[in-house]
N, C-alpha and C positions, 0 to 999 in steps of 0.2 A: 348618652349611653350608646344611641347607634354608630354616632362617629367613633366610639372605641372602639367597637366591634371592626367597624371597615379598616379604621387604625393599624389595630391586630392584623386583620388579614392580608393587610398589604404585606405588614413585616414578616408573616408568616410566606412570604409567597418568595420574597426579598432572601432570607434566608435557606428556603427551600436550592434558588437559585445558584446562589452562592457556596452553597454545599454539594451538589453537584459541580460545581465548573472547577470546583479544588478536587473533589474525585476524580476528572476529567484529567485534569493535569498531572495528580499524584500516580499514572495508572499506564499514561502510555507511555511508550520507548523513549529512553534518552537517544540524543544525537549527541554528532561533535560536530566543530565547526572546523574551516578549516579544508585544504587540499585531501582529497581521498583516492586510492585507489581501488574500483569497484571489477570486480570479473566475474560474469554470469555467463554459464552456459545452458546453450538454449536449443534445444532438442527438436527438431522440427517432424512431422508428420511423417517422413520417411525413413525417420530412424537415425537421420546425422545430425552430430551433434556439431554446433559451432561457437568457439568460445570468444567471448566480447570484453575486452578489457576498457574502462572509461576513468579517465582523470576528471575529478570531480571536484566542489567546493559543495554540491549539494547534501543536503542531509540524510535523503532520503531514496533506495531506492529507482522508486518509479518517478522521482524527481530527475535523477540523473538521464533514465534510460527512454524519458518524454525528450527531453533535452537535445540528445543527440540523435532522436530520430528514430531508434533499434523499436521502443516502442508507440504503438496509438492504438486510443481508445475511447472511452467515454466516463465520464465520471458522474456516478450514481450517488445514491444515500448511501452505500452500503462501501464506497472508494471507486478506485478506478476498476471498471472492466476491459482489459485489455482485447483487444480483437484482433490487431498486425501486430506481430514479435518479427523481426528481422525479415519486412517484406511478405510474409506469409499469414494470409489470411484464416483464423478458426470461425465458421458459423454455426453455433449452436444448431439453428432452426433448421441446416440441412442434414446434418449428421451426427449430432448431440457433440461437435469438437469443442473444446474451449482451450484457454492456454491458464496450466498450472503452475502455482509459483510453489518453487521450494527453499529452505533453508536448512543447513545442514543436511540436508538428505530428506529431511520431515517436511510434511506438508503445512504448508507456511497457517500460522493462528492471527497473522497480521495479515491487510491489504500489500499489495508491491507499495502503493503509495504511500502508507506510512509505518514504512520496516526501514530502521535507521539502516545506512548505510556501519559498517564494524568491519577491523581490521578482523584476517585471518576467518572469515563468516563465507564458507563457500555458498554462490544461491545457484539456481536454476528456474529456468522457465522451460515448462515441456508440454508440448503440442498436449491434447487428451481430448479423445472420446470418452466422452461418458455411459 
């Protein structure tokens, strides 16, 4: 009797698992594969904007823009935290700055790191005090 109980509860743990990792996948952004052309403009603390075009095979993003350098950072639980955007340093802890991502104009509901890169999808990365 008890080895069915432990039985059970493996399976129950087994499909627990299983049923999350298909939510997982049914939930986040498709990619393409494939040559891409990515252009984000990237707003820096002073007000000027400078626009970055990158030929890509990557899927993603902050996949592309680790890649060539424009970005570095740190990756968290939570995805990447950017801290240099094109050379320019944001430090939260001296003046609440951080660097924002956007898509379409809207403030991004994805990480940079995993927002498929899509044709025609304007982004932006803009200095921000918080």
């Amino acid at each position: 009797m008890k080895n069915k109980k432990v039985l059970l509860g493996v399976v129950a743990v087994v499909l627990i698992v299983a049923i999350m990792a298909v939510a997982y996948l049914s939930t986040r952004p498709e990619t393409t594969e494939g040559a891409k052309t990515l252009t984000v403009d990237i707003v820096h603390s002073d007000g000027t904007t400078k626009t970055v075009t990158v030929n890509t095979d990557a899927e993603y993003v902050g996949e592309a823009l680790l890649a060539e350098g424009i970005v570095e950072g740190e990756q968290f639980d939570y995805g990447l935290y950017m801290s240099t955007v094109d050379g320019e340093e944001a430090v939260y802890e001296v003046d609440s700055a951080y660097w924002a991502f956007y898509v379409n104009g809207e403030y991004a509901t994805t990480g940079i790191d995993v927002t498929p890169i899509e044709e025609g999808v304007s982004y932006s990365i803009e200095y921000t005090i918080g």
